[in-house]
C-alpha positions as CSV (number, residue, x, y, z in Angstrom):
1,X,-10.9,150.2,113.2
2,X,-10.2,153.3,111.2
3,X,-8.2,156.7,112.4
4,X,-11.3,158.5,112.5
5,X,-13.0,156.0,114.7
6,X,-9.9,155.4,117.3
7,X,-10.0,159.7,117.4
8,X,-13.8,159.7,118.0
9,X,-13.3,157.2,121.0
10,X,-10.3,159.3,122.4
11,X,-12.0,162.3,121.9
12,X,-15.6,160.8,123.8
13,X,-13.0,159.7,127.0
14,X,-12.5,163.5,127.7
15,X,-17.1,163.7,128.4
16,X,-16.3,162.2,132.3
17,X,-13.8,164.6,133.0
18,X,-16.0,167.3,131.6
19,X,-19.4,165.8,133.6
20,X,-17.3,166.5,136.6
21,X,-15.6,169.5,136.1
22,X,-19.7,170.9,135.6
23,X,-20.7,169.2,138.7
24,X,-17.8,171.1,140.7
25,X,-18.7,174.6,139.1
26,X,-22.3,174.0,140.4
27,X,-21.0,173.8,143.4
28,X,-19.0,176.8,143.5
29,X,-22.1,178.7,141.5
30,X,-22.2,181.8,143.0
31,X,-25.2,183.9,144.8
32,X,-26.8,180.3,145.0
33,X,-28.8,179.5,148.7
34,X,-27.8,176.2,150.0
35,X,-30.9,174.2,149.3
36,X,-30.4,175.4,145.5
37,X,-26.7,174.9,145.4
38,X,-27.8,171.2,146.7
39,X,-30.4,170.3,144.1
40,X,-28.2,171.8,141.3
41,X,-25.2,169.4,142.6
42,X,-27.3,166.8,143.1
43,X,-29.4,166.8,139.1
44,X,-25.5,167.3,137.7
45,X,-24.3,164.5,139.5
46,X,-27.1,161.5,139.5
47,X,-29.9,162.5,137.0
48,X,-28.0,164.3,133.8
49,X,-25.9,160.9,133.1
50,X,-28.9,158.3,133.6
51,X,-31.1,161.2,131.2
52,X,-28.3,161.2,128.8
53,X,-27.4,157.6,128.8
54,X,-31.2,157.0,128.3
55,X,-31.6,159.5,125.8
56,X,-29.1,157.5,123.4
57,X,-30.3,154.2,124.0
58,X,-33.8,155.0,122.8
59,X,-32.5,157.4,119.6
60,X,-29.3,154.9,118.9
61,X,-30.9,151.8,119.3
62,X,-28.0,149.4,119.9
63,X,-27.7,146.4,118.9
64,X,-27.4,143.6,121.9
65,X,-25.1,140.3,120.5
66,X,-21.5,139.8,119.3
67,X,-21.2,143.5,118.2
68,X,-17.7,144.2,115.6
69,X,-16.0,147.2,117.1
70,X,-16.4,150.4,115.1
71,X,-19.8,149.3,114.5
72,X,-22.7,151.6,114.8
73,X,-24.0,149.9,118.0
74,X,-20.4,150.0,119.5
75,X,-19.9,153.6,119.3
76,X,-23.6,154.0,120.8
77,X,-22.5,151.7,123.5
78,X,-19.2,153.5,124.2
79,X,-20.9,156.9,124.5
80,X,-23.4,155.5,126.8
81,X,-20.5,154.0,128.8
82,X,-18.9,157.4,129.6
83,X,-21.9,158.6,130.9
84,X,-21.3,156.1,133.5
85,X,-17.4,156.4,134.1
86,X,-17.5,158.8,136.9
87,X,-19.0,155.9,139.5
88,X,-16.7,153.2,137.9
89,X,-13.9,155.4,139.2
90,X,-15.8,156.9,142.3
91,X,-17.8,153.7,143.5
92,X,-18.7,155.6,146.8
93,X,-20.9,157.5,144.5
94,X,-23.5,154.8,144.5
95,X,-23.0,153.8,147.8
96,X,-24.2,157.0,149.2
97,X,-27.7,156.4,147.4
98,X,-28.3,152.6,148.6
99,X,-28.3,154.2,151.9
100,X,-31.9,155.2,151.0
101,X,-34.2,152.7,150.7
102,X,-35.7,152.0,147.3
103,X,-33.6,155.0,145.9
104,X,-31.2,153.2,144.4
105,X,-33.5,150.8,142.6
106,X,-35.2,154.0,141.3
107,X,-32.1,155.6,140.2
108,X,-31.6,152.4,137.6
109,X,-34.8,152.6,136.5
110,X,-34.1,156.4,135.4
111,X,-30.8,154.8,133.0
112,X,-33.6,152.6,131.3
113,X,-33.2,149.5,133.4
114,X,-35.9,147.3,134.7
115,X,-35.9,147.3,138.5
116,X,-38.7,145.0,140.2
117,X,-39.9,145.7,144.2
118,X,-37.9,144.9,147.5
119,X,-34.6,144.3,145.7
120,X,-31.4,144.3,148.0
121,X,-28.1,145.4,146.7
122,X,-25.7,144.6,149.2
123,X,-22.4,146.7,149.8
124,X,-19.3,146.7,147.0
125,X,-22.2,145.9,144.3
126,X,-20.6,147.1,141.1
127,X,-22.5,147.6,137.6
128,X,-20.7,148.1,134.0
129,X,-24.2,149.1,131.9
130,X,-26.9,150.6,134.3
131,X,-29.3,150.4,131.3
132,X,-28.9,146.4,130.8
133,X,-30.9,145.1,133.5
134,X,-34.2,143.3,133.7
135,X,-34.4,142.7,137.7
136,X,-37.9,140.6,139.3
137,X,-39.2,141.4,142.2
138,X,-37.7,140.1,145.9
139,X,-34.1,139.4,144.2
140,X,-31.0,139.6,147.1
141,X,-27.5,140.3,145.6
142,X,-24.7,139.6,148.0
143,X,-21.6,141.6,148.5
144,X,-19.5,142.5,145.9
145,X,-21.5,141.4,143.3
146,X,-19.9,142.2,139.6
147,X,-23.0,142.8,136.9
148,X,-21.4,143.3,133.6
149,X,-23.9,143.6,130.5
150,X,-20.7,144.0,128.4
151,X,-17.6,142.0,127.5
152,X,-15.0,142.7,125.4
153,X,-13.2,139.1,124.1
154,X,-10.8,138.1,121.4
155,X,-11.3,135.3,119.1
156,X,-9.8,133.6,116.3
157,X,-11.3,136.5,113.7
158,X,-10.9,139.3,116.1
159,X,-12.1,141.2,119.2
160,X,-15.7,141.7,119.3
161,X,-18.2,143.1,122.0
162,X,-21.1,141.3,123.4
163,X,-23.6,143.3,124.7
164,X,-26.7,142.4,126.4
165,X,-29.3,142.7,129.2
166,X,-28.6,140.5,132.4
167,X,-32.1,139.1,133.4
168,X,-32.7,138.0,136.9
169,X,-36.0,136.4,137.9
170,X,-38.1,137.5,141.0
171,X,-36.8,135.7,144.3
172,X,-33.5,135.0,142.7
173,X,-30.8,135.4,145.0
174,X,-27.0,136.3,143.9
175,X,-24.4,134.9,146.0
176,X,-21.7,137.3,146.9
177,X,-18.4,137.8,144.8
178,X,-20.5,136.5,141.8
179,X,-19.6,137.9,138.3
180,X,-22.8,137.8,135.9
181,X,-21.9,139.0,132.2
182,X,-23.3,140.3,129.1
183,X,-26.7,138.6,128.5
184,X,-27.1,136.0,131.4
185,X,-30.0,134.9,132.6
186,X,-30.9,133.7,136.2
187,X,-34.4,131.7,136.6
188,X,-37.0,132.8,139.1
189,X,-36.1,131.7,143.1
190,X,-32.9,130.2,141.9
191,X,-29.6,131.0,144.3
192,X,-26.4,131.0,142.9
193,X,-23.4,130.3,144.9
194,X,-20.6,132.9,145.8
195,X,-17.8,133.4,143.8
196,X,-20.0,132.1,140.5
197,X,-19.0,132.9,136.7
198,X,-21.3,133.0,134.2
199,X,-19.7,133.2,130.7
200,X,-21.7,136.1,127.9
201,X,-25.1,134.5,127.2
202,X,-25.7,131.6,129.6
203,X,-29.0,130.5,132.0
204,X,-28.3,129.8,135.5
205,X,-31.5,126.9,136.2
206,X,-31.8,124.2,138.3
207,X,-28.9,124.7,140.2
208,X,-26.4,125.0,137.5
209,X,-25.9,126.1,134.0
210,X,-27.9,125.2,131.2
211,X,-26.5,123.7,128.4
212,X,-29.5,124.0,126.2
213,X,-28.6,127.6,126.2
214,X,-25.6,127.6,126.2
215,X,-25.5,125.7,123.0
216,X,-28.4,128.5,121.5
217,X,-26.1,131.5,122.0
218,X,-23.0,129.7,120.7
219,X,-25.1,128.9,117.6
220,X,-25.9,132.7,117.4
221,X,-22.1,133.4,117.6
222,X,-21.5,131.4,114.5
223,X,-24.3,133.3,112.9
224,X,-23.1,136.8,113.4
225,X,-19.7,135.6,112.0
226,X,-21.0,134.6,108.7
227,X,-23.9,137.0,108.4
228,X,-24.4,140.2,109.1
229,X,-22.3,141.8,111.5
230,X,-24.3,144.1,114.7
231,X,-24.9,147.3,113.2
């Protein structure tokens, strides 16, 4: 990765620290009633980062794969990412929202995810990408449940990123402690066991792993690293 590149990522760290610092000075907005001073707190905090976050998935298009770093889609991804960073670090964030029924759910669908009916996200539920999930309808995640659409992983030619969508059928239910990753899939009225780990880009069906795809998306690997690289 180029000097330019590595400065545009340590420059891009500083937008949490500057989404915060404009959700406190809402706050302290002067001459503002309390109803106003709450909705103004409220739209800084949970809607500009899922508006922005959209906003450069649907003009950036990223790539989803085994993405090089420095790449077009990487730097898309990244900037998404730190629109996300303050409830990372402030998990309590989101917890205040699953209070309300179906709020939450709602919330992902506004970072460009797709959220189906009557799904329960249990307590210490953590997410990487809001905008890399395809959820069905009547799906249970248990506690603690780690959802990462991204993964960063060395190899023999390098570190690369894979990126993609984690796609959970309806009824499905996610035992708790269970780390999903970049690209899994979970069949329809499956239930995983707690504590599972599901490498980038495998199917959770019938109980168990399949190898069928798991043998597709290594495949794919070996493609990216002879063709052309994610842009």
């Amino acid at each position: 990765m180029s000097v330019g590149a590595r400065l545009l990522l340590l420059i891009s760290n500083a937008l949490p620290l500057v989404h915060l610092a404009a959700t406190v000075a809402a706050a302290l907005w002067p001459g503002l009633g309390r109803w106003w001073r709450l909705s103004l707190v409220f739209g800084m905090l949970y809607l500009l980062p899922p508006l922005a976050c959209r906003a450069l998935k649907t003009f950036s298009r990223p790539a989803e794969g085994r993405l090089a770093l420095g790449s077009r889609s990487f730097f898309a991804w990244w900037l998404m990412l730190q629109t996300q960073v303050i409830f990372v670090r402030l998990p309590f964030l989101e917890e205040l929202i699953r209070f309300v029924p179906g709020l939450y759910s709602a919330w992902l669908r506004c970072w460009g995810s797709r959220i189906g009916r009557l799904t329960y996200w249990a307590a210490g539920l953590t997410i990487l990408d809001r905008a890399y999930l395809d959820v069905g309808d009547d799906v249970v995640f248990g506690a603690g449940v780690r959802l990462n659409p991204h993964v960063l992983q060395a190899e023999a030619d390098g570190t690369w990123l894979y990126l993609g969508t984690i796609r959970i059928g309806s009824g499905a239910s996610i035992g708790g402690y269970a780390l999903l990753s970049a690209g899994c899939e979970i069949d329809p009225k499956e239930q995983t066991h707690a504590f599972l780990i599901l490498p980038p880009f495998t199917r959770w069906q019938g109980g168990r792993r399949s190898r069928e795809f798991r043998r597709m998306a290594s495949e794919a690997r070996q493609a990216s690293s002879v063709g052309p690289i994610g842009n």
